[in-house]
N, C-alpha and C positions, 0 to 999 in steps of 0.2 A: 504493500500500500504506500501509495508517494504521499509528501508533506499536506500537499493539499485536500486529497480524499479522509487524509488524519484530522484534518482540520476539520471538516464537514460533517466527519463523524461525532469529534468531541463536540461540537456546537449542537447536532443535534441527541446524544446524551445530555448536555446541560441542561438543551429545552424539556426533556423528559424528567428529567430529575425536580426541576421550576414547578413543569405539571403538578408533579406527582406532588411537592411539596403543598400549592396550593391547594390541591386536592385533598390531602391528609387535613392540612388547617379547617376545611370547610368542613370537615367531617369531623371534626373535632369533638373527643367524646363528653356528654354537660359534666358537671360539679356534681358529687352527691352525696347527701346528708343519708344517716342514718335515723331511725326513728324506732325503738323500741317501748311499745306499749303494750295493755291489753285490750286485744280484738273480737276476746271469745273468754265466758269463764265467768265467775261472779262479779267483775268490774268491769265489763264491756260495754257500757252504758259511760263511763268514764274515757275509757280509750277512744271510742268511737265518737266521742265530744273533740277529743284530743285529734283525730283523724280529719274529721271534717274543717275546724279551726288551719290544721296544717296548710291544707290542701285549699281553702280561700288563699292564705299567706301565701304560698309558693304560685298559685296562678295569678296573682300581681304582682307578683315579682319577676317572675318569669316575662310577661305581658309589657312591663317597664322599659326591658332592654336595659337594666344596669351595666350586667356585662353579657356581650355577645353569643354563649351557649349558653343552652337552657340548666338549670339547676334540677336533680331528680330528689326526691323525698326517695329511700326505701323504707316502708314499714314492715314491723318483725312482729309478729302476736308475742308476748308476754304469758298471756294469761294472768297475768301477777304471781308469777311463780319465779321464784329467786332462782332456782336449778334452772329453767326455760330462758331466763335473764342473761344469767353468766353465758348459756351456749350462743344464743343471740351477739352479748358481747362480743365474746369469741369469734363468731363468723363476720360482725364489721370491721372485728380489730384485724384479724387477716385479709383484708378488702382492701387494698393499697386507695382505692378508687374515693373509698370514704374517708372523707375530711374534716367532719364533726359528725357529732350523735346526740338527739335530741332525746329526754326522758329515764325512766321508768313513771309511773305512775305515783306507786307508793315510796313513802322510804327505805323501807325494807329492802322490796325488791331492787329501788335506785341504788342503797348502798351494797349490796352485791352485786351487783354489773359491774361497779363504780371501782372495783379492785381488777377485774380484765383491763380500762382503760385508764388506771395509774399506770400497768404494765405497760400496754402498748401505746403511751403518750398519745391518747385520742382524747380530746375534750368531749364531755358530757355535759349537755345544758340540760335538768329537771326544771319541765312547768309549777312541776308542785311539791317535791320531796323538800320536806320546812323538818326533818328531822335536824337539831341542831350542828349532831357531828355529820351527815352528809358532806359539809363542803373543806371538812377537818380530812377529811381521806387523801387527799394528793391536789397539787395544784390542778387540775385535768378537770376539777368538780366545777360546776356554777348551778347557781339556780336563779330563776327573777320573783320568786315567790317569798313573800318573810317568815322566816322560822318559827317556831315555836317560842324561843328565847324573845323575841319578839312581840308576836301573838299576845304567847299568853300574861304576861304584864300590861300590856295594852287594856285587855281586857279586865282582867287586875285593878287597874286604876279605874275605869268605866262603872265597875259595879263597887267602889270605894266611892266614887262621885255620890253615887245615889244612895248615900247613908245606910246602904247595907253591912249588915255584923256580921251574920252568921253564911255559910255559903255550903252548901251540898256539892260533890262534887263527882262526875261519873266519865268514866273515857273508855274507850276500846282496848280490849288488850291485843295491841301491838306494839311495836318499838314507837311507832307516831305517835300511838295514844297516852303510852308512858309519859316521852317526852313533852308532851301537852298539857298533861296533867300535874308535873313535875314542875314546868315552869309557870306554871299559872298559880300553882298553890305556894311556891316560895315567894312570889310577889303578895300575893294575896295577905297571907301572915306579917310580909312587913308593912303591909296599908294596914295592921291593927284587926283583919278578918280574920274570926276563928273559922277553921274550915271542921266542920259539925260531922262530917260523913263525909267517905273516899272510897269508892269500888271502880273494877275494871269491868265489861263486858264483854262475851263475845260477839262478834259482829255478824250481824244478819240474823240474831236470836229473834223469834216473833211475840217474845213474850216479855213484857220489863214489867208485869204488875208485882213481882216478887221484891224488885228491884225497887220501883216507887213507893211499894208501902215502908219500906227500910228510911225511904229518905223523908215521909211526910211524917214518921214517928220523933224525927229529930227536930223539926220546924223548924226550916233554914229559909232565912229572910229571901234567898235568891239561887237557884240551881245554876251551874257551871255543868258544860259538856264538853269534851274530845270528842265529837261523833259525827259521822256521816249523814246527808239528809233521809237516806233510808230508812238507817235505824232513829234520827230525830223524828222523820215522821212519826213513826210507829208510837217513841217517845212522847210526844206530844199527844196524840189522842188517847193513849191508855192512862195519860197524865190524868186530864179533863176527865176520861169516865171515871176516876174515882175521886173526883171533885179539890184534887193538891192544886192550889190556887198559887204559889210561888213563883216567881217572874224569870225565866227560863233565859240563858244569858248561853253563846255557844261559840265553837271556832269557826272560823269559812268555813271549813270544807261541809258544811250544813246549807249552805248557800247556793241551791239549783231551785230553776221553775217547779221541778217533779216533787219538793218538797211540798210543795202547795196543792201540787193534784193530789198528792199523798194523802195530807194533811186536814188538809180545805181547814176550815173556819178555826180549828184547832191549833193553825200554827201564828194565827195574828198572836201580837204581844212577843214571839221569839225576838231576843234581839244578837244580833252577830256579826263581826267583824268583817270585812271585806277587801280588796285593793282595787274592785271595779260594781262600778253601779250603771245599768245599761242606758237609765234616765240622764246620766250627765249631760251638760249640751257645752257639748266639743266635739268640733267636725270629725275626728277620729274615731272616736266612741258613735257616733251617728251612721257614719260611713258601716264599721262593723256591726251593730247593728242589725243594717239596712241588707247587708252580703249573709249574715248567719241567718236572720228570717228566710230570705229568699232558698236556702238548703234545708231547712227545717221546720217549713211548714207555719212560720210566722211565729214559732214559737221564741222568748227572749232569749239570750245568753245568760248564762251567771259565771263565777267568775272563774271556774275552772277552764270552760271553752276559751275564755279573755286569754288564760295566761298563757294557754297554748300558742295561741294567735301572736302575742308579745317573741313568747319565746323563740318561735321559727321565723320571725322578723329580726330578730337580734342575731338569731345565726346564720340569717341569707346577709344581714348587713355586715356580719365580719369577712364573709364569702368575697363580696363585693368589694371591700377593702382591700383584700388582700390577690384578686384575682390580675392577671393572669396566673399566680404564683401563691396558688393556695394550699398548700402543704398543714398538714397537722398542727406544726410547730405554730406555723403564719396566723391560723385562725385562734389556737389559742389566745394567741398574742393580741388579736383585735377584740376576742371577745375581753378579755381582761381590760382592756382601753375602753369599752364601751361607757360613752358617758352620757348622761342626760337622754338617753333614747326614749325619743316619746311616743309610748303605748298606751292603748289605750285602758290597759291598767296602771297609768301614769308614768311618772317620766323613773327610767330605770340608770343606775349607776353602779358598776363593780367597785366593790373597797379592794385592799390587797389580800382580802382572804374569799374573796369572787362573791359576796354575799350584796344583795342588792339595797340598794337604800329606796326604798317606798315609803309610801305613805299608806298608813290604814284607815278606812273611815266606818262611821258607826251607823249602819243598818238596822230596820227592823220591818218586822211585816204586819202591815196596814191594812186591813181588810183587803187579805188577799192580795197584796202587791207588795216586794221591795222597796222600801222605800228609806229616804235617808232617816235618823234615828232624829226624834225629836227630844231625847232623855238623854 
């Protein structure tokens, strides 16, 4: 082959090579988060809030054009099973492809995953795991939810406001519940509140009359709950039929619509803590909303669907920070930066132990509606 035919070959490899280059970039495979939750099992009703909240988030973001390829969610079922958890972990943490991982549900289950990705330097954002040591496990942890240590002083001081002495006091037996109950009742004691009564439950029991005739023999000015709106529902009405008249005080996660189907008339007078109220009027809160009615049949949000919503907005917004070059290390690094992110569960901030600064506001239910706390 002469100089010249050498020449016209290498020219036309270059332009093949140019192709092929342009063609791989267009082809370029999206960004993708992990998302373990549960999809099926006793908490599917949670995860599937968790699911739907995602998946608005990721199709406006996607739809925005931030950055160039599309961003994928993977979801993994849980079940809220801590063994189901870790193998989950497990399969994103060998996934080169994932960049962050959003959840577990509970704390339990979060803080077991939460040891696969200290390993594998994956970050993990929970919407709602508020167990305190959660975010103690390894820098990797974040959550935009407020803890318990949080929580329950909050509340602590709310039922100290309203000249209550004496206080009942009942929670789930779980690690959350403990932890709830724990830090509510050491607050409680230094506001000068005797705490009169303290049991644990198990969760999803259908029966608390054994449970409230215990607490209406002590006559405590004001009950305290750790408890899911499930079992508050059930709470609440078997309260009322045996006519315990004490002013029923709880954590969020008692904070769903279905509490009220549950409930009906039963649950006015609960009062409980929150980090979103779907009545706010800010364009944000409006907007969400107006996108969660439209997938759920007009029904409102409360404020677990919120935090999911916040949560996969915070971790598309580190994506985007740090994209073309979004490695593990990278998104850590933005989530940890995140500052003043305004969600519509308010404006969200990592301290240096990844724990958010929110604000809590005081709810109660109004004939039949959320509504901001007037006590």
């Amino acid at each position: 082959m002469n100089i010249r035919k050498k020449a016209v070959s290498s020219l036309a490899l270059l332009a093949l090579a140019l192709a092929g280059a342009g063609m791989a970039h267009a082809a370029q495979p999206s960004v993708r988060i992990g998302y373990q939750l549960p999809l099926t099992g006793n908490t599917a009703q949670y995860g599937q809030d968790f699911k739907a909240a995602a998946e608005i988030a990721l199709k406006e973001f996607n739809a925005s054009g931030r950055i160039p390829v599309p961003v994928e969610i993977v979801f993994e079922d849980s079940r809220s099973d801590a063994k189901e958890a870790v193998s989950i972990a497990r399969k994103f943490a060998d996934d080169p492809s994932i960049v962050g991982v959003l959840g577990d549900f509970t704390s339990t289950v979060s803080m077991a995953s939460a040891q696969v990705y200290k390993r594998a330097g994956l970050s993990q954002l929970s919407q709602t795991a508020s167990h305190p040591d959660y975010t103690k496990i390894s820098k990797w942890q974040f959550r935009n939810i407020t803890n318990q240590d949080q929580e329950g002083p909050f509340n602590a001081d709310w039922i100290a406001s309203q000249g209550f002495k004496k206080v009942a006091v009942i929670g789930e037996q779980t690690d959350w519940g403990q932890s709830a109950v724990q830090a509510f009742e050491k607050k409680a004691k230094e506001n000068g509140i005797e705490v009169v009564f303290s049991e644990y439950f198990n969760r999803g029991i259908p029966d608390f009359r054994s449970l409230i005739t215990k607490v209406d023999r002590v006559h405590p000015d004001a009950i305290y709950g750790a408890i899911f709106y499930e079992d508050a529902a059930q709470f609440l009405k078997q309260l009322h039929q045996l006519g315990v008249k004490a002013p029923v005080f709880s954590s969020s996660a008692a904070y769903n619509e279905q509490l009220i189907k549950l409930a009906g008339k039963d649950a006015d007078g609960l009062r409980l803590t929150s980090t979103f109220l779907p009545t706010v009027d800010a364009e944000n809160v409006r907007h969400f909303v107006t996108a969660w009615k439209a997938v759920r049949n007009g029904e409102e949000p409360g404020q677990f669907p919120a935090q999911a919503y916040d949560a996969t907005n915070i971790m598309l917004a580190a994506v985007a920070r740090t994209y073309p070059d979004a490695t593990r290390d990278k998104v850590r690094q933005a989530l940890a930066e995140t500052k003043d992110f305004p969600g519509v569960t308010g404006s969200t901030t990592f301290d240096a132990d990844r724990e958010p600064h929110k604000s809590l506001v005081k709810v109660e239910v109004v004939n039949g509606k959320f509504e901001p706390s007037a006590h």
